[in-house]
C-alpha positions as CSV (number, residue, x, y, z in Angstrom):
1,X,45.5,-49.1,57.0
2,X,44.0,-45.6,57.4
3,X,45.2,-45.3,53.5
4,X,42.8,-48.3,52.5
5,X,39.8,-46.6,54.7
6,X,40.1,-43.2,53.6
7,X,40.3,-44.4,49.6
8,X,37.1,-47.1,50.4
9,X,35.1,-44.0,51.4
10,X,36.1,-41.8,48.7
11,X,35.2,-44.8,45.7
12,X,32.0,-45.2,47.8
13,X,31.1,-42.0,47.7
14,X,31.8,-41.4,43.7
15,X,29.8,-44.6,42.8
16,X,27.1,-43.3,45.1
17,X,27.5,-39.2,43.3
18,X,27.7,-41.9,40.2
19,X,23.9,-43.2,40.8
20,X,22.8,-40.3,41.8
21,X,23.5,-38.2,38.7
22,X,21.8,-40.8,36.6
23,X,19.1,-39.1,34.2
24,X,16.1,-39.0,35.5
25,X,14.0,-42.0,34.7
26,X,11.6,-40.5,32.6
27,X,10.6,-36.6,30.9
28,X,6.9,-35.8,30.0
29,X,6.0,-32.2,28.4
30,X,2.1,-30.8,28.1
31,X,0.7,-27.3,26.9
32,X,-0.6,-25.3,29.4
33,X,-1.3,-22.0,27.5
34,X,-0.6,-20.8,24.2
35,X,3.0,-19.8,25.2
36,X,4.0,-22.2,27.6
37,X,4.5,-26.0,28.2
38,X,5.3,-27.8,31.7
39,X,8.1,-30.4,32.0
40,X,7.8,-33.3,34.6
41,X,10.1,-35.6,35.9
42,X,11.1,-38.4,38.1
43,X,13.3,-37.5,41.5
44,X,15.1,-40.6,42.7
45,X,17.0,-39.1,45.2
46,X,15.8,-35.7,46.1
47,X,18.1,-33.3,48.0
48,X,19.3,-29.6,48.4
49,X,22.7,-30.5,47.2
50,X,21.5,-31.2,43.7
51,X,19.9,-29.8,40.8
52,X,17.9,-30.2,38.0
53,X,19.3,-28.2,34.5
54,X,16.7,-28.3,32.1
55,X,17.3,-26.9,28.3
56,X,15.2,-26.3,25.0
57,X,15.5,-25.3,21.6
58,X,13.6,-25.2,18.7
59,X,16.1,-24.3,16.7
60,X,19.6,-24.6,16.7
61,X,20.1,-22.2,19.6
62,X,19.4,-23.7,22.9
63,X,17.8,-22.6,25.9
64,X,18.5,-23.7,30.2
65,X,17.1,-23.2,33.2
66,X,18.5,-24.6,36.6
67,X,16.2,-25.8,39.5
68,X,16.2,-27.2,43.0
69,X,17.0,-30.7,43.4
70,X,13.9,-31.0,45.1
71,X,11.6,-30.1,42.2
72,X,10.3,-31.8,39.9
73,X,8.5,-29.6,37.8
74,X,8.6,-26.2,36.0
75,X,6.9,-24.5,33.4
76,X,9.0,-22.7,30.8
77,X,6.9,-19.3,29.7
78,X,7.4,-16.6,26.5
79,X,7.6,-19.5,23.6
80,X,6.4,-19.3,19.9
81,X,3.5,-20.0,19.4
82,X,3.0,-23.0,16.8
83,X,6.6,-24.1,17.1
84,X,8.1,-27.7,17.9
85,X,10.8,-27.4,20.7
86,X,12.8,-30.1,22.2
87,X,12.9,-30.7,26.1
88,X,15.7,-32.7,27.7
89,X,16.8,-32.2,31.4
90,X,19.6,-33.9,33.6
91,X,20.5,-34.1,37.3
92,X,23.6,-32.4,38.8
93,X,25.0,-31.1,42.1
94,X,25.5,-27.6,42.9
95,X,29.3,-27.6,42.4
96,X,28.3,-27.7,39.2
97,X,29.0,-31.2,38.8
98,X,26.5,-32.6,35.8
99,X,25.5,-35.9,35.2
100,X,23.7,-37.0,31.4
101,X,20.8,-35.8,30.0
102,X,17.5,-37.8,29.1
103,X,16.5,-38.2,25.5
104,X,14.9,-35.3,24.0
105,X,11.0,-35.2,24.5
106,X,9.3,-33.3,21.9
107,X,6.0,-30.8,22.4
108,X,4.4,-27.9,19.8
109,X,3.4,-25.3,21.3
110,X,-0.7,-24.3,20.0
111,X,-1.5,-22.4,17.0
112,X,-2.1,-18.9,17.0
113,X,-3.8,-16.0,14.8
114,X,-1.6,-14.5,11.9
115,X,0.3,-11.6,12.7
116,X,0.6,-10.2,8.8
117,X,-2.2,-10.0,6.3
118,X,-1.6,-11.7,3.0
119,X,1.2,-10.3,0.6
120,X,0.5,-8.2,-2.8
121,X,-2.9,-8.2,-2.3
122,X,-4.0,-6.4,-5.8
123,X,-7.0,-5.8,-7.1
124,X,-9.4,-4.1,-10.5
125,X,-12.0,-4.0,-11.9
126,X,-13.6,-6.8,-14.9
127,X,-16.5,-5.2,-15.5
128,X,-19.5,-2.5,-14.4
129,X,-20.0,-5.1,-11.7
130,X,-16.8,-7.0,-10.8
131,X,-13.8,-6.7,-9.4
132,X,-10.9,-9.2,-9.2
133,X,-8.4,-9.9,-6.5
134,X,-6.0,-11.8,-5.6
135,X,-3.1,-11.8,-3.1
136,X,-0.4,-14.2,-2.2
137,X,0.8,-16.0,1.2
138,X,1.2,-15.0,4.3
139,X,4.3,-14.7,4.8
140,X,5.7,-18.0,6.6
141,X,7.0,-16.4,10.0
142,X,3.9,-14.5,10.9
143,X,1.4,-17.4,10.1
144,X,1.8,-19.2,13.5
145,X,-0.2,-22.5,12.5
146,X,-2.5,-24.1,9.3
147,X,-3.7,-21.5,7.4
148,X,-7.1,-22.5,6.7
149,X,-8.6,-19.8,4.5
150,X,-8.9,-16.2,3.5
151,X,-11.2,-13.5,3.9
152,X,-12.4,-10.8,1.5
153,X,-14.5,-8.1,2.6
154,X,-15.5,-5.1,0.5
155,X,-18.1,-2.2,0.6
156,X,-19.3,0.9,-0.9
157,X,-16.4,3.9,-0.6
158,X,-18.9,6.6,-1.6
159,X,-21.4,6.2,1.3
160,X,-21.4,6.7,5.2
161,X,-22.0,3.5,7.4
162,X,-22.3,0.8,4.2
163,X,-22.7,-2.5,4.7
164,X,-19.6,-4.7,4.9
165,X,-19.8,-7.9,3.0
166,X,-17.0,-10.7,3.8
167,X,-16.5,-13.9,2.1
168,X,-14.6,-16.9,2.5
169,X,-11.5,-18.3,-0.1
170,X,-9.8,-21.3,-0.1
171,X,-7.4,-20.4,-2.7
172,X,-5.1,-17.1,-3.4
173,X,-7.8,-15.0,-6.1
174,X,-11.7,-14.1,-6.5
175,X,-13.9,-12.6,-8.5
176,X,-16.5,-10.2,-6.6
177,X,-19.4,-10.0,-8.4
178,X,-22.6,-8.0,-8.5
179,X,-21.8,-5.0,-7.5
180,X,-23.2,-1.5,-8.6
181,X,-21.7,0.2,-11.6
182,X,-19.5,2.9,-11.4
183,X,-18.9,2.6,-7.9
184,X,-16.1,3.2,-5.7
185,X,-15.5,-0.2,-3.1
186,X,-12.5,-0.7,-0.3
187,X,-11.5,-4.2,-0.5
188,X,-9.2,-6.0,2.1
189,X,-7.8,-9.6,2.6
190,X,-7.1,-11.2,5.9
191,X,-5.9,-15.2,6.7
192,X,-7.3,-16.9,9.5
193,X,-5.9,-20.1,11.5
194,X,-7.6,-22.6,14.0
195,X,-7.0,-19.7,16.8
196,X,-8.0,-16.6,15.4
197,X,-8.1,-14.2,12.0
198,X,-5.4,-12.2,11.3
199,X,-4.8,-8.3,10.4
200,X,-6.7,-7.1,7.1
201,X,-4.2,-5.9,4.4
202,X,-4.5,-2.3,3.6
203,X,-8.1,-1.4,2.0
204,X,-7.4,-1.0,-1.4
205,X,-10.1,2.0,-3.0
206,X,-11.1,-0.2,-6.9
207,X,-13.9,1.4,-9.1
208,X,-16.1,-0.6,-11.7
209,X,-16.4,-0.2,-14.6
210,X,-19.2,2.8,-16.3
211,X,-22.4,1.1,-17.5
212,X,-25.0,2.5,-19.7
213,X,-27.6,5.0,-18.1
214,X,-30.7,2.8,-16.5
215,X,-33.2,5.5,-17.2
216,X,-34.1,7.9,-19.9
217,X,-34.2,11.7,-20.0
218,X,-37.8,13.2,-18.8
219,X,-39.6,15.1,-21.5
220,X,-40.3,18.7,-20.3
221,X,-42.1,20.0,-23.1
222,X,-43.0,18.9,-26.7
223,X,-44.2,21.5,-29.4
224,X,-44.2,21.7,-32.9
225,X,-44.8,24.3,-35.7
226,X,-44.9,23.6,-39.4
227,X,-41.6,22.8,-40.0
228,X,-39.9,21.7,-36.6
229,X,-40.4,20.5,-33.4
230,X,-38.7,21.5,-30.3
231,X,-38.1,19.2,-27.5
232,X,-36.8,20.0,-23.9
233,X,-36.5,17.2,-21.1
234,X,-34.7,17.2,-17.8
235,X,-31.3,15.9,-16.8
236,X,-30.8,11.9,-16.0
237,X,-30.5,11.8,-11.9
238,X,-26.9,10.7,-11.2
239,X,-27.7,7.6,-9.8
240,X,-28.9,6.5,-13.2
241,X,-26.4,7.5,-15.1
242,X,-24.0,4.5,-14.3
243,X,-21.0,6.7,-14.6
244,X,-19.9,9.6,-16.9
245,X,-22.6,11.2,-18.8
246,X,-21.2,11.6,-22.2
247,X,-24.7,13.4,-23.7
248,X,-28.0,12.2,-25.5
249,X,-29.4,10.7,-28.9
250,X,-32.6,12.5,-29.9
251,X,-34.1,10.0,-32.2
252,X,-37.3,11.1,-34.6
253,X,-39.1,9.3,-37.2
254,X,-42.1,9.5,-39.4
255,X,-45.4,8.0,-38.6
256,X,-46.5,5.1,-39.2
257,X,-42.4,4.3,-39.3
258,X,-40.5,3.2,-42.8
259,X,-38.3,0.8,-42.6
260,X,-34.8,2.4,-41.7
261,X,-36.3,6.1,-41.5
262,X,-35.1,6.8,-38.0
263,X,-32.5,10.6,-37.5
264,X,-30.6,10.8,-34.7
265,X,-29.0,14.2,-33.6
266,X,-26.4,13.8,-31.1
267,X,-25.8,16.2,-28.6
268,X,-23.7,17.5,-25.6
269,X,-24.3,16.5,-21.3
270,X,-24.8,20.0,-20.6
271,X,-27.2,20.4,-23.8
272,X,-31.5,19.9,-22.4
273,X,-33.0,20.6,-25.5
274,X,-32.7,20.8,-29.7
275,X,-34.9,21.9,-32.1
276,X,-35.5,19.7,-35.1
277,X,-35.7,21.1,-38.3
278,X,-36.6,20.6,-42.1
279,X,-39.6,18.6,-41.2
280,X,-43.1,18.1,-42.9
281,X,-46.2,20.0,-42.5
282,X,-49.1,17.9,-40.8
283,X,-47.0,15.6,-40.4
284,X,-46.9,13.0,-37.2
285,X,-43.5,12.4,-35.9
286,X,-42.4,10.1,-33.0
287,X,-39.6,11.0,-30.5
288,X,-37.3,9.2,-28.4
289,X,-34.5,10.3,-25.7
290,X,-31.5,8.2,-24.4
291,X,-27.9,9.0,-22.7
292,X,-25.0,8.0,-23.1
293,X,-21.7,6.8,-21.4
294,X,-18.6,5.2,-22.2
295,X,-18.5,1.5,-22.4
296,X,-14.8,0.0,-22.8
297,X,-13.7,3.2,-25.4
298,X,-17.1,2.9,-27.0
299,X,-20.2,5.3,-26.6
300,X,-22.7,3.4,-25.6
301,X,-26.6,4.6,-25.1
302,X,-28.5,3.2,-22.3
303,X,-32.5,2.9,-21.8
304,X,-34.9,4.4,-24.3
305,X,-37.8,6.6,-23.2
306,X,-40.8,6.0,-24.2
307,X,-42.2,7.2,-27.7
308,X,-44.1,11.2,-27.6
309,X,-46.3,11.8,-30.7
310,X,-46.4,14.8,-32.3
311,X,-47.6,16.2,-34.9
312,X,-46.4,19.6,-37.4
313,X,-49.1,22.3,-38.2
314,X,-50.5,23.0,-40.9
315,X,-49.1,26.3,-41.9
316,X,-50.7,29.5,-42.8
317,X,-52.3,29.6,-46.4
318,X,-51.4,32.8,-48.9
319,X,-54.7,35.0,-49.8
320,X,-55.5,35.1,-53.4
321,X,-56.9,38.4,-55.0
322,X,-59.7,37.9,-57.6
323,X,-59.0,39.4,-60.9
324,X,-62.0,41.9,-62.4
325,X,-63.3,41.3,-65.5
């Protein structure tokens, strides 16, 4: 008879273990920062003998916890950010006795910022006032959401506190345009998400291209005798020049002008004056000054000063002796 009581109690007391490690009746998962998410559940039959083991994963390497019988939440801290995981929890007692989990409950953690800048970001110049660049993805572990777009920003290498430009791209490649010639720029590329922008790649230093000078020499002086004129003029401000000053076209002609009559006599960057020869007497001339660069492999010549008149002398006339008769 004892037999019989003793084995009631013990099949009353596993059926009643039974119900009590029955999943809890439902799981619910929220955000609550950009690294953590807070679990809730039900407690049927709360008590200090029991447990709650709750476990994660996002991947194929799973997380636990264990907590008091008694609680029935907890917030689970130091997760990735923009990253599904997977929640489930079950009820156990602290003999380590476990009952079944609940179905998985899914949550994604918030975007963040990117933590790399774009890859292969490259970049050179098109022209005397472009420069291309493109770049590839970010790559996929450090983007940490939707990347919505990139930023390039550039500015001037060759001067103290210039202005930094930025604009936006929606695709992987741009074309800056209208910037100065023959200018030194640092460009960088950055992604930005939802939360934040990402680290700029490393400032890559691109030049454009040389461009024909923008302004012609200054005459000095002008002066003429018989046969030749001498000009002198003053050196094209570097500004102006556009890039590297290859030298100067001194171009003459005779007044009023025939048709194809103009000489050019080409000379050296260092080179501020030349003395034009074999010319007429009293005779007007005109004279114009340019520089020169390189263009693409070609010398090029950029603005034309404006036409100086002169004008040969006379020359001196031999006396004549009269003869006696």
């Amino acid at each position: 008879m004892m037999f019989c009581v003793v084995f009631f109690i013990g099949m009353l007391w596993t059926t009643q273990a039974s119900q009590d490690l029955k999943p809890p009746g439902y799981l619910v998962g929220y955000v609550t920062g950009d690294r953590s998410v807070k679990l809730a559940w039900e407690i049927r039959f709360p008590s200090n003998n029991t447990v709650f083991e709750l476990r994660w994963k996002s991947n194929d390497n799973e997380s636990s916890m264990v907590v008091s019988g008694t609680t029935g939440t907890v917030t689970v801290h130091n997760l990735r950010v923009y990253t599904r995981y997977y929640f489930r929890v079950r009820k156990g007692l602290v003999d380590g006795t476990r009952g079944g989990f609940t179905r998985y409950t899914r949550v994604w953690t918030p975007e963040g910022e990117p933590t790399a800048p774009p890859a292969n970001v490259t970049a050179y110049n098109t022209s005397a006032v472009g420069i291309m660049v493109f770049w590839e993805q970010i790559p996929k572990p450090h983007r940490h959401g939707h990347v919505l777009g990139y930023k390039v920003c550039y500015k001037r290498a060759d001067k103290n506190g210039s202005v930094l430009y930025c604009t936006a791209v929606f695709a992987l490649g741009i074309e800056l345009g209208g910037l100065n010639s023959y200018t030194p720029y640092w460009i960088t590329v950055l992604g930005y998400t939802n939360k934040d922008e990402g680290p700029s790649s490393r400032p890559l230093l691109v030049w454009t291209d040389e461009f024909v000078p923008t302004v012609a020499p200054r005459v000095r002086s002008l002066t003429a005798n018989s046969t030749a004129i001498r000009v002198a003029w003053a050196p094209i401000p570097q500004e102006h020049v556009n890039g590297i000053l290859r030298g100067y076209y001194v171009i003459y002609w005779k007044i009023p002008r025939v048709s194809h009559d103009n000489h050019v006599i080409q000379v050296n960057q260092s080179t501020l004056s030349v003395v034009i020869v074999g010319l007429k007497k009293n005779t007007t001339y005109g004279v114009r000054l340019t520089g020169l660069t390189r263009i693409r492999g070609w010398i090029r010549n950029g603005a034309l000063g404006r036409t100086h008149r002169v004008t040969t002398k006379h020359g001196s006339v031999a006396s004549t002796k009269r003869k006696r008769v």
